[in-house]
N, C-alpha and C positions, 0 to 999 in steps of 0.2 A: 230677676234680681230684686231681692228687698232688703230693705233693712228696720225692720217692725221695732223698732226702739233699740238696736243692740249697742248702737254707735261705731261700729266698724261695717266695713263694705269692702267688697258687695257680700252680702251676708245674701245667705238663703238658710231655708227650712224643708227637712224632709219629714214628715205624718206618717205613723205606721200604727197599724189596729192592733189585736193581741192578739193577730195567727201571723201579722209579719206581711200583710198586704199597704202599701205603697199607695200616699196619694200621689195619683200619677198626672195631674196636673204638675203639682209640686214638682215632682220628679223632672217632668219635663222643660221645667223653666230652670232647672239647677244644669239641665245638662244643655241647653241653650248659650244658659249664659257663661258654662265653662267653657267652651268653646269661642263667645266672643267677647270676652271679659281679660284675657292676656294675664289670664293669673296662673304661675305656674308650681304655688304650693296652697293646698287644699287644706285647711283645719276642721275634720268633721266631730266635735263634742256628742257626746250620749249623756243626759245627766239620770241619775240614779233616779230612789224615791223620791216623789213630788207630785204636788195636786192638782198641776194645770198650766195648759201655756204659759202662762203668764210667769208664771213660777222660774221653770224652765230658761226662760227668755230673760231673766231679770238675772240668772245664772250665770248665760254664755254672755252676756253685756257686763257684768263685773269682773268675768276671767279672760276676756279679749282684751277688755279696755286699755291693759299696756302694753299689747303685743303689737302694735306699729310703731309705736316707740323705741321696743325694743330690736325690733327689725325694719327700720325706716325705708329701705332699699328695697327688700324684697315684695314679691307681686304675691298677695297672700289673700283667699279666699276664705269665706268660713261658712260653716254648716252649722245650723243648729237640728239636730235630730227629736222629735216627740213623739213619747210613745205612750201607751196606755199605766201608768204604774201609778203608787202612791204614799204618800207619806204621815205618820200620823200626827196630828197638830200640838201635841205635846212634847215633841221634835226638835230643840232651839237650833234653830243653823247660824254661825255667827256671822252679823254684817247685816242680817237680812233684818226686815221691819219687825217693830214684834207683833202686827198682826197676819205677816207671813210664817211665823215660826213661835206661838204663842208657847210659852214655859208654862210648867205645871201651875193650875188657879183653881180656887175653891168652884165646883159642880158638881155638872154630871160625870160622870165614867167616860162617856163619848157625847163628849162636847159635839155641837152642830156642825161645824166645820168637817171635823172624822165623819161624821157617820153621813153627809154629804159625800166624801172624798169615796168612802164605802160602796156607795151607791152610785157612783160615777164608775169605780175599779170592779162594781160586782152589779152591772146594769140587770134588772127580774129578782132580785133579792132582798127588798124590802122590809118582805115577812121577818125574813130571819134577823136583819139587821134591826129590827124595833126589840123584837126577842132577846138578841144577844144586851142590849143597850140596857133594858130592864131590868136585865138578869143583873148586869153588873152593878147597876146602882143600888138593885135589894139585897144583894150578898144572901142566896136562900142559905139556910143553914142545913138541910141534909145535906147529905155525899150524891145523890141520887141527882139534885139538881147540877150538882159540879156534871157531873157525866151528858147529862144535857146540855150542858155549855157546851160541851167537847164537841157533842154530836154536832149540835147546830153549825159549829165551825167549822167543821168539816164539809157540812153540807153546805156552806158558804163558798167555800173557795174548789169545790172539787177534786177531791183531792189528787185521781189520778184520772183525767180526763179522757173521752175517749178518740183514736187514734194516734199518729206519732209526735201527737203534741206530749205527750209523757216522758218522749224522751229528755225534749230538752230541762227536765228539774235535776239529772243528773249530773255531777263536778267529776265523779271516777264511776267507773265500772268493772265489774267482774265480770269472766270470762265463762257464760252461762245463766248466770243469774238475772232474773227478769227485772223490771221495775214494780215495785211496788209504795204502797200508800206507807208515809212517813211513820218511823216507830211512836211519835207523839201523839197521834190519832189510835194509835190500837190499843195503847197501855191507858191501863183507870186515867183518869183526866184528875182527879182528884191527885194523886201525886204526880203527873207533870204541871199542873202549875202549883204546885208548894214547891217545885225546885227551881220555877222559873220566879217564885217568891223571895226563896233564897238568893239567889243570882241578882235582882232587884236591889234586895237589900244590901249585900254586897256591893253592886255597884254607886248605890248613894252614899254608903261609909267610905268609899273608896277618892268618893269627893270630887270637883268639877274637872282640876286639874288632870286625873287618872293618878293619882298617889296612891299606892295601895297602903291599908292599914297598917295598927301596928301586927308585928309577927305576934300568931299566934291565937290572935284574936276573935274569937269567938261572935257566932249569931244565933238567937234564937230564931226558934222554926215560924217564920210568921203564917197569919190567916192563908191558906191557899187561896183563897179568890184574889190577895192581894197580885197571884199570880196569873189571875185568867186573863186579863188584858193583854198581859206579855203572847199567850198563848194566841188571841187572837191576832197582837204583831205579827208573831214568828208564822203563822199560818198564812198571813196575808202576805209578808217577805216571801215563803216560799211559791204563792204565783206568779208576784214579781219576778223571783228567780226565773221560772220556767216561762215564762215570755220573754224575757232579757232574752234567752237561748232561740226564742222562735223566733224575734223581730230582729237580730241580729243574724243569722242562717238564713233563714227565707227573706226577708225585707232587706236589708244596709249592704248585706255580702255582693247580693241581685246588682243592687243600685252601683254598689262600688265598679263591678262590672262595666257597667251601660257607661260609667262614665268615662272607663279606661277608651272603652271603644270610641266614643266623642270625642274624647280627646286625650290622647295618646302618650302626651309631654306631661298630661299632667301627676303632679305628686301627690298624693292624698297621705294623710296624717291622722290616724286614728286616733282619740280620747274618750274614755270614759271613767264617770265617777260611780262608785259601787255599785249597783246592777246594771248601769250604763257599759260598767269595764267589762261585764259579764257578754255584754250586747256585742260591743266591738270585736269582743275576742270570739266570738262564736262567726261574727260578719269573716274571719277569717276561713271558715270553715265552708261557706257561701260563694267564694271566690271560684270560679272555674278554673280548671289547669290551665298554667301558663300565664294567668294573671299575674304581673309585679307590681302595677300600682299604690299598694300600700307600702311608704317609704319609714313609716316608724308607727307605732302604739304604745301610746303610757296609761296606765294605769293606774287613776288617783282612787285608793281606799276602793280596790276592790273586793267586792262582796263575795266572791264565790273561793271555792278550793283553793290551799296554796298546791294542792297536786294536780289542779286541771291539765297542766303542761305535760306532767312527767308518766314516760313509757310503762315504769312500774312502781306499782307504791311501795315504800318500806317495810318487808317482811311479810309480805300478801302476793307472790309472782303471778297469779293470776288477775289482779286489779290495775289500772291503770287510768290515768288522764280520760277523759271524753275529747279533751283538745290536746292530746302528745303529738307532738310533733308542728302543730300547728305556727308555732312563731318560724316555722321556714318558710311559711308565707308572706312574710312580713323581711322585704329589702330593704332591711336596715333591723334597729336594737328595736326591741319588746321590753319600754322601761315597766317598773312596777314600783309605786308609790305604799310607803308604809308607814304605821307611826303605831305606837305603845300606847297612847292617849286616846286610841278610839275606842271607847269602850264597846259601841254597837259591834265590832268586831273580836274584840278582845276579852267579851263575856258572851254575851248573848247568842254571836252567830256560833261559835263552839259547841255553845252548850244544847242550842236545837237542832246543831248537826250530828251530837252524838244521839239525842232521842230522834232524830229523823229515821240513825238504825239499828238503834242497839238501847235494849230492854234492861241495862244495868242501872240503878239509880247513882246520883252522884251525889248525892245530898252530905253533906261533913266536909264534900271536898274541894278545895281550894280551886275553881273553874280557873282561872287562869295557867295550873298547871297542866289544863288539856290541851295548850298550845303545845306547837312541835309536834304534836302527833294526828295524826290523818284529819282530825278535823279542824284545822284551823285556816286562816282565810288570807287570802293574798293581802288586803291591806293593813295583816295585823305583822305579819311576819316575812312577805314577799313569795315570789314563788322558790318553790321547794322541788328537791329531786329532777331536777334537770342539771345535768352534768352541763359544768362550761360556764355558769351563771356567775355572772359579776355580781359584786356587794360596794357600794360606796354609799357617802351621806349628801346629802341635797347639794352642798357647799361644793363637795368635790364633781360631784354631776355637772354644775353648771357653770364649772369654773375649767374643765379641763375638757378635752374628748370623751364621749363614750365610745363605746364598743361600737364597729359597724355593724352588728350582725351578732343573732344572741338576744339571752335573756339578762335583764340588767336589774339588780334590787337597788332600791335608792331610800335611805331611811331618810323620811320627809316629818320625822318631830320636833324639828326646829320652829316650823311654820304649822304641821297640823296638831295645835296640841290645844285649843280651845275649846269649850263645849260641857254644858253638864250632860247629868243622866236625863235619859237613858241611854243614849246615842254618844256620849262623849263626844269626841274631835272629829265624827266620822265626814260632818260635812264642811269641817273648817277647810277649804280647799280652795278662796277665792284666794290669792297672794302671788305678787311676780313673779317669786324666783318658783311660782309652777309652773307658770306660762314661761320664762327662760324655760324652765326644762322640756315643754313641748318643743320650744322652739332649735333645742340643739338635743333632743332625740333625732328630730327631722333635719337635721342639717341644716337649716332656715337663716341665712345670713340677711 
């Protein structure tokens, strides 16, 4: 048992590398002391992007800190999960220090902090990481260097790695069709980021709040390097995605296991915040048959598909979910957290999930209206196409029953609606009435 500054107890931690392997230390002192610890509801957190224990840990310490409060009676355990991901320092998260979450300041392209964070998320890549940082500070003016950007980023983060670590970057699948390397990488690099320019600019006109403009409103085409940064984001998002999938299936699913078998009574309570949600819900997939242990999973502003869930996607009957059917693993409701005001959801993840695979440009077009269709993300709009799916607002979640069983959307813009660009509201998530809501997803009196 530890409790490494979170201020609730008995807090533990579980370590996971980026194939999903287990520090088994860890491990073995969380399943120790679930067994003699008399705690009979389990809170395991996954936090999203971020740059380091410490980060992480300064997280699950502001999003506990009123859940004994709130649940003074109950015997209640908590997990803090770390895994390899990251965040880039121009990222504001609200609440946190501003030299954990530094806002846009006069420099370089990739302040020290990123290009550390880089180097920590891409350990042997140096080279390219001093290259790409260069590059962005001198804006070369051919088209010839943009595609060198491209390359180099690519060659950064791997794009389709080899063996069945590939799978996990996928949210839906087709029925035949292989994986392959994101359509953002094979198309001129020179017009994907003029449109991740576009979208930039958009999102700063669009203002801290998420108020979109006036109608109608028009943007000129800015410098596409304005867009390469975004591009090295979304590149570096999409490893974090595809580890979220492997540290969650191979590492958390494992663990969740061992612990049901230690201890039998116990309730485990999944959470995760945007590629953390990713993690969890895949940790469902990890589960052996006959596992019930997992008694509820909410998910705050999650990063991936809102069709991970559902059997077939709309108007595609050979496409489906990578996790359909998956919240039947889960004894009890599969809540999903959402809000309009993230923008890191509500522009961005849209917009490099339709170049992830589809060669059409979007440029003129209002990215917001690519919501509601295949590419949009659980915590812009909740999960999509599964039949049975409840809709309520935070107020009504935490004030009445939820569902035992099922998928539950719960519009969370009440509380996550802070944050500038680039990322809007994505990680405004520390607030009670979220922790009320883990705590009566899980029944947790």
């Amino acid at each position: 048992m530890a409790d490494t500054g979170t201020g609730v107890a008995p807090y533990w931690e579980l370590t996971f590398d980026a194939d999903g392997d287990v520090d088994v230390p860890e491990r073995d002192r969380l399943l120790a002391g679930a067994r003699a610890s008399g705690v009979r509801d389990l809170i395991v957190f996954a936090h999203g992007w971020n740059n380091d224990r410490s980060g992480a840990t300064r997280l699950y310490r502001q999003f506990f800190a009123p859940v004994p409060g709130l649940a003074p009676a109950a015997r209640i355990g908590y997990v803090g999960v770390i895994w390899p991901s990251m965040r880039f320092c121009d990222e504001p998260i609200p609440d946190f220090p501003r030299s954990t979450a530094a806002g846009p300041a006069p420099g370089p392209a990739l302040d020290e902090d990123t290009r550390h964070a880089l180097l920590e998320a891409f350990p042997g890549r140096a080279t390219v990481v001093d290259r790409l940082a260069r590059m962005l500070d001198q804006h070369p003016h051919d088209e010839a260097a943009l595609e060198e950007f491209g390359r180099l980023v690519g060659l950064l983060v791997e794009l389709v790695p080899p063996g069945p670590q590939a799978h996990f970057a996928a949210d839906t699948v087709a029925e035949g069709v292989p994986e392959h390397a994101p359509g953002m990488f094979t198309r001129p690099a020179a017009d994907v980021c003029a449109e991740f320019a576009q979208a930039a600019a958009q999102a700063v006109q669009s203002g801290p709040a998420g108020q979109s403009g006036s109608a109608g409103e028009s943007f000129s085409l800015p410098n596409p390097w304005d867009g390469a940064k975004e591009l090295l984001r979304q590149a570096t998002y999409y490893t974090m995605k595809r580890r979220a999938g492997a540290v969650g299936e191979r590492g958390l699913g494992p663990a969740v296991a061992r612990l049901a078998e230690a201890a039998p009574d116990l309730r485990v309570h999944l959470v995760g915040h945007s590629f953390g949600g990713r993690l969890v819900s895949f940790a469902l997939r990890g589960l052996p048959p006959g596992v019930r242990a997992v008694k509820s999973v909410t998910l705050l502003q999650g990063a991936f598909s809102h069709y991970a869930f559902a059997a077939r996607l709309p108007g595609d009957p050979r496409a489906g979910g990578v996790l359909q059917g998956q919240e039947h693993r889960v004894d009890g409701p599969l809540v999903c957290c959402s809000s309009h005001f993230d923008t890191a959801l509500g522009t961005f993840y849209p917009l490099a999930s339709r170049m992830a695979d589809d060669d059409r440009s979007v440029l003129g077009v209002d990215v917001g209206a690519l919501l509601g269709t295949r590419w949009g993300a659980m915590g812009h709009d909740g999960v999509q196409a599964v039949p049975g799916t409840r809709a309520c607002t935070l107020a009504e979640a935490t004030s009445g029953p939820l569902p035992v069983s099922g998928c539950v959307n719960v519009d969370a813009a009440e509380v996550v609606r802070r944050g500038g660009p680039p990322a809007g509201a994505h990680s405004d998530i520390v607030h009670p009435e979220l922790a009320r809501l883990v705590l009566a997803a899980g029944r947790i009196v």
